[in-house]
C-alpha positions as CSV (number, residue, x, y, z in Angstrom):
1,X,-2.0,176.4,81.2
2,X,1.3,175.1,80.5
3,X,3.4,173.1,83.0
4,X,6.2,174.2,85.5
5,X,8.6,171.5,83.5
6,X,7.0,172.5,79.9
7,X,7.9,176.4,81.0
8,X,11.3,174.9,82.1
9,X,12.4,173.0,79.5
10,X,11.4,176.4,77.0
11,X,13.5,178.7,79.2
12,X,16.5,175.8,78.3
13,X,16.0,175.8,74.8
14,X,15.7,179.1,74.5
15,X,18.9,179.7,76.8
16,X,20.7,177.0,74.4
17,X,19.7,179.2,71.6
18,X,21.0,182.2,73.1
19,X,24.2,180.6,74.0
20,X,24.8,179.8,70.2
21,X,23.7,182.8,69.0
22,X,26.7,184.4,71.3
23,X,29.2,181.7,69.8
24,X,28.5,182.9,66.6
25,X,28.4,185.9,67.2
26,X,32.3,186.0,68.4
27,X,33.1,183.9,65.9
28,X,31.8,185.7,63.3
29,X,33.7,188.7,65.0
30,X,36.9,187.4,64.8
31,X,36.9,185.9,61.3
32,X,35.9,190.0,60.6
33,X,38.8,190.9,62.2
34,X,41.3,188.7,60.6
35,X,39.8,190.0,57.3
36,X,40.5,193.9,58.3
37,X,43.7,192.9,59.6
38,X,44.9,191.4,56.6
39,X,43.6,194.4,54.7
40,X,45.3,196.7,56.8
41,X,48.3,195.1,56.5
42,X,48.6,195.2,53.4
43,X,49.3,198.3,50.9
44,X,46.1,199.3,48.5
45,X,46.7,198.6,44.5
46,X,46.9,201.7,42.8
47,X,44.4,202.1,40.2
48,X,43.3,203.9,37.2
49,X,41.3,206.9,37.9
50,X,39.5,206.4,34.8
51,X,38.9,202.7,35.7
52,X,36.6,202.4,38.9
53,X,35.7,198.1,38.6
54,X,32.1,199.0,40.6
55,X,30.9,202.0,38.3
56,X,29.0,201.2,34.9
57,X,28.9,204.5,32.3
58,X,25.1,205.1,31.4
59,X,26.6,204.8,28.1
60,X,27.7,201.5,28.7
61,X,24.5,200.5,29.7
62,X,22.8,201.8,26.9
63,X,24.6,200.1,24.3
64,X,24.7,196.6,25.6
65,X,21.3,196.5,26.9
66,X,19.2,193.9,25.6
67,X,16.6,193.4,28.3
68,X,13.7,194.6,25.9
69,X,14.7,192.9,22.5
């Protein structure tokens, strides 16, 4: 069985833990924050309609792909 001051001193660490955890937690929260604010704040780039940076044409892919050669 595990001792009254072995159970104790688990319960602090794991309280210590917790208490980080939190403290990153808001951190992390505000950093977010400042990032959505700024982006808010300022106007969106128009773009291209053709042009979308995250979409790759199967037809693209199809003529640069060397994966098999």
């Amino acid at each position: 069985m595990t001792s009254q001051k072995d159970m104790q001193n688990t319960l602090e660490k794991s309280l210590h833990t917790l208490e980080e955890i939190c403290e990153n937690t808001r951190a992390i929260r505000r950093v977010v924050n400042r990032i959505l604010d700024y982006l808010h704040e300022h106007e969106p780039v128009s773009r291209d309609d053709e042009h979308i940076p995250d979409e790759i044409r199967w037809e693209d892919l199809d003529n640069n792909d060397d994966m098999f050669l």
